[in-house]
C-alpha positions as CSV (number, residue, x, y, z in Angstrom):
1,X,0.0,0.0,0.0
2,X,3.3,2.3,0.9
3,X,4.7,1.4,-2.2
4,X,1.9,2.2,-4.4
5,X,1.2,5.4,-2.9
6,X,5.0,6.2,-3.0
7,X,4.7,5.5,-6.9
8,X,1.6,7.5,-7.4
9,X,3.2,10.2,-6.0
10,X,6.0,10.4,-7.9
11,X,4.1,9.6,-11.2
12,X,2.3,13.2,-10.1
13,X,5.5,14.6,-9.4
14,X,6.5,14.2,-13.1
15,X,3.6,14.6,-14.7
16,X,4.2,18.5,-12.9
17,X,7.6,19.1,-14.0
18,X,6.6,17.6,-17.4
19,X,4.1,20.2,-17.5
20,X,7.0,23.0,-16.1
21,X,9.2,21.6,-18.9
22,X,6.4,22.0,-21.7
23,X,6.4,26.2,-20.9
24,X,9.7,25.8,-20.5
25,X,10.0,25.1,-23.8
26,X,7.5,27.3,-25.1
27,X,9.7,30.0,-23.3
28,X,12.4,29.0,-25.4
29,X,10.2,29.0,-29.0
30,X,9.1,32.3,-28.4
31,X,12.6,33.6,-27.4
32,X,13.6,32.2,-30.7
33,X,10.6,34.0,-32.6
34,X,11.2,37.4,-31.0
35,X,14.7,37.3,-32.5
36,X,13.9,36.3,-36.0
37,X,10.7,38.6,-36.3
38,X,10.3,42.3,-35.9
39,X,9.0,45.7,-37.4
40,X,12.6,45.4,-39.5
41,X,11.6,41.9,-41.6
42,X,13.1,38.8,-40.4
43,X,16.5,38.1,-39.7
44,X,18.3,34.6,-39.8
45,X,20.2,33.1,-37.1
46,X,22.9,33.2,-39.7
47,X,23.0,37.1,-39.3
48,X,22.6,37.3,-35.4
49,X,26.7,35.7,-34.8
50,X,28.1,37.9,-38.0
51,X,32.1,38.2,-37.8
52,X,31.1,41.8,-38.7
53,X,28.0,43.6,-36.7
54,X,26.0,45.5,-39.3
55,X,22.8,46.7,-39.1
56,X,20.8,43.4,-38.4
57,X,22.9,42.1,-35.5
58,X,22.5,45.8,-33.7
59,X,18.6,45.2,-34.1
60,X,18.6,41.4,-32.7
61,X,20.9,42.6,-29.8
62,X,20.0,46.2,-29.0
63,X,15.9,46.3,-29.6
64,X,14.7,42.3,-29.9
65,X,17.0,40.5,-27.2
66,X,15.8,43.5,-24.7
67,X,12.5,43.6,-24.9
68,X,12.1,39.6,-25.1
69,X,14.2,39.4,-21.7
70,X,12.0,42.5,-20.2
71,X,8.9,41.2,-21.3
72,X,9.5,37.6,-19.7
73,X,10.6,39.5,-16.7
74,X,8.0,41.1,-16.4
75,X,5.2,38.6,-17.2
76,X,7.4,35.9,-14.6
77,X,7.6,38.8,-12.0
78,X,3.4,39.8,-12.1
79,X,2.1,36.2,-12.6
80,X,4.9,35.4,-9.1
81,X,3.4,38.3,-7.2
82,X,-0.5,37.2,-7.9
83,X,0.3,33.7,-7.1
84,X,1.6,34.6,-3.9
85,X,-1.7,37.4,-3.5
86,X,-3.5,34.6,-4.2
87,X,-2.5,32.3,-1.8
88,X,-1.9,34.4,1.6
89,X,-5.6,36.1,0.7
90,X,-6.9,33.0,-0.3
91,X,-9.1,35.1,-3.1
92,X,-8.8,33.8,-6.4
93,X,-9.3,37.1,-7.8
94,X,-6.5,38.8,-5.6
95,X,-3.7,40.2,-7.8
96,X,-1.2,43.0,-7.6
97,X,-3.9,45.3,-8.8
98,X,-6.9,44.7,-6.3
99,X,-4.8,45.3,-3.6
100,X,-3.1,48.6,-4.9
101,X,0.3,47.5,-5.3
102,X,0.0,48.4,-9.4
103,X,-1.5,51.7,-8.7
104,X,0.7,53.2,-5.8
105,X,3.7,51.7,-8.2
106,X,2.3,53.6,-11.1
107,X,1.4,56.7,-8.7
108,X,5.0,57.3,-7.5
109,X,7.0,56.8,-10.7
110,X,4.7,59.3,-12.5
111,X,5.4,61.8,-10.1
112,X,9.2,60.8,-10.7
113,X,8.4,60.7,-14.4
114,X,7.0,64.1,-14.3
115,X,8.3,66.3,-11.9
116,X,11.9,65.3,-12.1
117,X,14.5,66.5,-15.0
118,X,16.7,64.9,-17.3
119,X,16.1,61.5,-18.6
120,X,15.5,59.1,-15.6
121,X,17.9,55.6,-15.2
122,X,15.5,52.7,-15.2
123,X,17.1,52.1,-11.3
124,X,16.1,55.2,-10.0
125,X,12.4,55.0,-11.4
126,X,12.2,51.5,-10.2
127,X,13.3,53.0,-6.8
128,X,10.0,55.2,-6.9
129,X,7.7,52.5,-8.2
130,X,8.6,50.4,-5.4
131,X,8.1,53.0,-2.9
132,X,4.9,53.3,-3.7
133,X,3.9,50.0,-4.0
134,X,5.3,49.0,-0.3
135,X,4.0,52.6,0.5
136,X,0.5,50.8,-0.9
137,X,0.5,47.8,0.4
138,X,1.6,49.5,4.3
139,X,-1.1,51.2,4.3
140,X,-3.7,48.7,3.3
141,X,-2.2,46.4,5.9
142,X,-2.8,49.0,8.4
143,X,-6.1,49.6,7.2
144,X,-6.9,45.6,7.4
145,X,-5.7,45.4,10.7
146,X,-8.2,43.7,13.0
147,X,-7.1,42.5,16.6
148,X,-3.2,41.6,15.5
149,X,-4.9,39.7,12.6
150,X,-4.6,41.0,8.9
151,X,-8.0,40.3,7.8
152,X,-8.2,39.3,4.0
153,X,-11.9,40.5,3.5
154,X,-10.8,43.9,4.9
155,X,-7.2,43.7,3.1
156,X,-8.7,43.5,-0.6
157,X,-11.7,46.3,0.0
158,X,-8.7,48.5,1.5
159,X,-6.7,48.0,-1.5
160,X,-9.7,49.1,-4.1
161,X,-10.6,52.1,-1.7
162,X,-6.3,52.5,-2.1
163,X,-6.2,51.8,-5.9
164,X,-9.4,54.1,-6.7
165,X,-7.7,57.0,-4.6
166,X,-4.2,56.8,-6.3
167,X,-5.9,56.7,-9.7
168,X,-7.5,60.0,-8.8
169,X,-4.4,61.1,-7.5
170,X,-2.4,59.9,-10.8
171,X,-5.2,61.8,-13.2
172,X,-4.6,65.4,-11.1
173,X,-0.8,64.4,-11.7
174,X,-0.9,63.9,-15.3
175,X,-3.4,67.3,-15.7
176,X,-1.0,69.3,-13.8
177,X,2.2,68.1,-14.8
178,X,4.6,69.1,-17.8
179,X,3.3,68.7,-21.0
180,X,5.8,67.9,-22.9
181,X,6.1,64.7,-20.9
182,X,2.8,63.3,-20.6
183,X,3.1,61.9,-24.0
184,X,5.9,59.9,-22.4
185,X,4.1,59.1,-18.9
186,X,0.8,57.7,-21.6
187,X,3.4,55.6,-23.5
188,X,4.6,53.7,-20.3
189,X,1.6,53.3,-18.8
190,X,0.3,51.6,-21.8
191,X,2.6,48.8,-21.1
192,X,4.4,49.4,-24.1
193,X,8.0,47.8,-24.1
194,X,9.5,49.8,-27.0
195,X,12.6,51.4,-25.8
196,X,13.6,49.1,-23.0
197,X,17.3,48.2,-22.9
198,X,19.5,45.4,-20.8
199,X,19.6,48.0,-18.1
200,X,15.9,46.9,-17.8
201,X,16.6,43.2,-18.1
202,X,19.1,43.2,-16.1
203,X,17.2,45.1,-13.3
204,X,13.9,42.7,-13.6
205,X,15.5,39.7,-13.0
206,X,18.2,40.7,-10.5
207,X,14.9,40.9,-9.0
208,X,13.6,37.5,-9.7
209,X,16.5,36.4,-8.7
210,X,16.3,37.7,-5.4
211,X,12.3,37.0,-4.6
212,X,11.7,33.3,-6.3
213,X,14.2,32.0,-4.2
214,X,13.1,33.3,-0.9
215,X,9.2,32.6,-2.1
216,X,10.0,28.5,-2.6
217,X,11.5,28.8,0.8
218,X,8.2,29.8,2.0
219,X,6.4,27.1,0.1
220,X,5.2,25.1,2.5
221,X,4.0,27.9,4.5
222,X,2.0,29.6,1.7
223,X,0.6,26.3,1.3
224,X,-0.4,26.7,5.3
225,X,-1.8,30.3,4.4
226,X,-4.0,28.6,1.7
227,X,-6.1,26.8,4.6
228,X,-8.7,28.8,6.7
229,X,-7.7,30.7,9.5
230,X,-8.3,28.3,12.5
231,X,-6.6,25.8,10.4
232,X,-3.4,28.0,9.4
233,X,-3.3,28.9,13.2
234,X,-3.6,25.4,14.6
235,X,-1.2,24.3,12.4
236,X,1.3,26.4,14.7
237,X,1.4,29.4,11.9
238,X,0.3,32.2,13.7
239,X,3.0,34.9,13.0
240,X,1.6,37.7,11.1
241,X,5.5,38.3,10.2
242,X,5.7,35.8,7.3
243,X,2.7,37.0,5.9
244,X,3.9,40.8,5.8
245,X,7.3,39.6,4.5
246,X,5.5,37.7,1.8
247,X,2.9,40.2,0.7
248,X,6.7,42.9,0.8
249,X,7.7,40.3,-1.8
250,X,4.7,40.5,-4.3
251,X,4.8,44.6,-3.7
252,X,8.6,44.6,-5.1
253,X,8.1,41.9,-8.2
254,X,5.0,43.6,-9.1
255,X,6.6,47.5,-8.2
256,X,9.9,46.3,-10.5
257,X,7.6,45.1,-13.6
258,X,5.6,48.4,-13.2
259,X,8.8,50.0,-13.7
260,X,10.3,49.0,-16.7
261,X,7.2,47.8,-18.6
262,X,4.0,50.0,-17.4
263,X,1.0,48.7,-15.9
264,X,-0.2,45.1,-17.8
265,X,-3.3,43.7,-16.0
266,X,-4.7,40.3,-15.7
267,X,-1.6,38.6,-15.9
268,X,-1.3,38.6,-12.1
269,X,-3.9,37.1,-11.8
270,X,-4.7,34.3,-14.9
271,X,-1.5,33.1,-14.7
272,X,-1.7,31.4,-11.2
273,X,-5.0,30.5,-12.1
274,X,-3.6,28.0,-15.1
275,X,-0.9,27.1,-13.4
276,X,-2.7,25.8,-10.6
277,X,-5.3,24.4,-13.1
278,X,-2.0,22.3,-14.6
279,X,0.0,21.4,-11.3
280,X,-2.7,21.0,-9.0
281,X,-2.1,23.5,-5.6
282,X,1.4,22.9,-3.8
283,X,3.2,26.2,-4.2
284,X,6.9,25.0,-4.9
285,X,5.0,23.7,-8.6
286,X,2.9,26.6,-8.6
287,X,5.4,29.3,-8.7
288,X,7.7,28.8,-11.5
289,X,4.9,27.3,-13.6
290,X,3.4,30.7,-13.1
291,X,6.2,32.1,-13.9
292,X,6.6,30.7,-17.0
293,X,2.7,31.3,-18.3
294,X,3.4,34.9,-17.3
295,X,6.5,34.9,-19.1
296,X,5.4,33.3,-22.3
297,X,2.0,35.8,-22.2
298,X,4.1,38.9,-22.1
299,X,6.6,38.3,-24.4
300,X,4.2,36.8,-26.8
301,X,1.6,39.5,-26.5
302,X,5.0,41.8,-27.3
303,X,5.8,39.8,-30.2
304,X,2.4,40.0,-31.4
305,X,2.4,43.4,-31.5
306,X,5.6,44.4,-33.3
307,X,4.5,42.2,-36.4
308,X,0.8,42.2,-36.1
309,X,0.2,45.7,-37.6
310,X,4.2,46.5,-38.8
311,X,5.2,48.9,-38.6
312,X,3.3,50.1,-36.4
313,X,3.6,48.7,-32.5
314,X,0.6,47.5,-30.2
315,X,1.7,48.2,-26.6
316,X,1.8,44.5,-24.7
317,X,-0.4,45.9,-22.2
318,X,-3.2,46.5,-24.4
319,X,-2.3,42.6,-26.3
320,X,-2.5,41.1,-22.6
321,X,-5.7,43.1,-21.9
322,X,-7.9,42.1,-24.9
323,X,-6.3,38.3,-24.5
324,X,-6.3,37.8,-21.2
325,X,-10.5,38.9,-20.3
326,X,-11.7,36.1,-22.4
327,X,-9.2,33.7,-20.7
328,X,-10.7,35.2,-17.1
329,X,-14.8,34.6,-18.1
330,X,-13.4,31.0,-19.1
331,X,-11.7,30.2,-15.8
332,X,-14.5,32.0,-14.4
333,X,-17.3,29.6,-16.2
334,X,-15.2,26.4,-15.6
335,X,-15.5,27.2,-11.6
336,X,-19.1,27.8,-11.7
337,X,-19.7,24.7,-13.8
């Protein structure tokens, strides 16, 4: 009986990295894509190692190789930050932007955006936009506060009253703000990822490579936090500490995407949605198959738009916004059935 559970086990085991391994894979096929198509015509892998860089091995390098890297970033650091959301609210329909991390992000770098001079380094606006997403998410906690308890009912209608006031607060920005760089501020917050360099790369996933690591530490516990309340607590996981550090976390992967890429919605939150749909619910599967969905959404929806409409570009952010809300009322009809 030992035995056989101990196979079915690891028969379930495989059958989750074979499904890791698929995106994986996918990853790598659109990687592939993003470097032979483009607004310039294709270009062969033949041209991309030339003895002699010409025009065609600048534009794989410097514009395709960039905003494929950013764009995976990105999509890996949102769909990370909504599984965790998720987990520790345990509200399918938590996601950086329900609980105001997206709009406090978006808040404080278009004050930076606009009020400061000189063309900003990608480091020092991703310094503002995770101010104010931790600025966000510290003051919904303290909002949601109820008897040393962070209450997740009170958490996510904190974070709408917090998202609805920074998106009044960002309109009264953008009015009274320079106007020769609101054309600018519309661009990024359109999610658009033309002009992103490997500065940007580089800064999203120093970033992942900081926060996966310590998020499949805390596996097991986010799969504590999953359980109700009096279960999570008899379990001996009472410390409000974890769930603070963990919800820091998501603020700074979802604050660093903001940064570099815009605001793209719904990836945060149908990304955990499949993966946990495909692995089933423990977290240390969960995570870097939703890290690869949002990855291969991003930079796809990316791709999509450079060639779509050549040469003319589609922001991403609009892409994942018309593909993902079809994706939602499915997920959504597939629970209700």
């Amino acid at each position: 009986m030992k035995g056989a559970v101990t196979s079915k086990a690891t028969a379930l085991t495989r059958n989750r990295l074979n499904v890791i391994g698929v995106f994986a894979i996918a990853l790598i096929l659109v990687f592939l894509c993003s470097l032979y198509l483009g607004t310039f015509g294709t270009i062969g892998p033949a041209e991309w190692w030339s003895s002699q860089p010409d025009t065609s091995t600048k534009v794989v390098f410097d514009l395709r190789l960039p905003r494929f890297l950013v764009g995976a970033g990105v999509g890996a650091a949102l769909a990370m930050s909504g599984a965790v959301l998720q987990t520790i609210l345990r509200n399918p329909l938590a996601e950086p932007g329900v609980i105001g991390i997206n709009a406090g992000a978006a808040l404080s770098a278009s004050v930076a955006l606009l009020l400061l001079e000189g063309n900003m380094p990608s480091q020092v606006l991703a310094f503002w936009s995770v101010f104010g997403a931790c600025a966000a998410v510290a003051l919904v906690v303290i909002l949601s506060v109820t008897s040393s308890y962070v209450d997740p009912i009170r958490l996510i209608l904190s974070g709408i009253a917090i998202t609805s006031l920074c998106g009044a607060l960002l309109t009264a920005v953008t009015l009274v703000g320079p106007t020769h760089r609101i054309q600018r501020l519309l661009s990024w917050l359109s999610g658009n990822l033309n002009g992103v360099d490997l500065k940007d790369a580089k800064l999203i996933w120093s970033c992942i490579a900081v926060c996966l690591p310590l998020l499949l530490l805390q596996a097991r516990r986010l799969d504590l936090m999953s359980l109700d309340r009096r279960t999570h607590e008899a379990l001996g996981a009472k410390a409000q500490i974890p769930v603070l550090l963990l919800l820091f976390i998501a603020a700074v992967l979802a604050g660093v995407a903001t940064a570099v890429a815009g605001i793209l919605i719904f990836v945060g939150l149908v990304a955990p949605h499949i993966a946990r749909r495909l692995v089933g619910v423990p977290n240390r599967f969960v995570l870097p198959c939703s890290a690869l969905i949002g990855a291969v959404c991003v930079s796809s929806a990316d791709l999509l738009g450079r060639v779509a409409l050549a040469p003319t570009q589609v922001p991403a952010g609009l892409l994942v916004s018309i593909l993902g809300s079809p994706v939602l009322f499915y997920i959504m009809r597939q629970r209700n059935d």
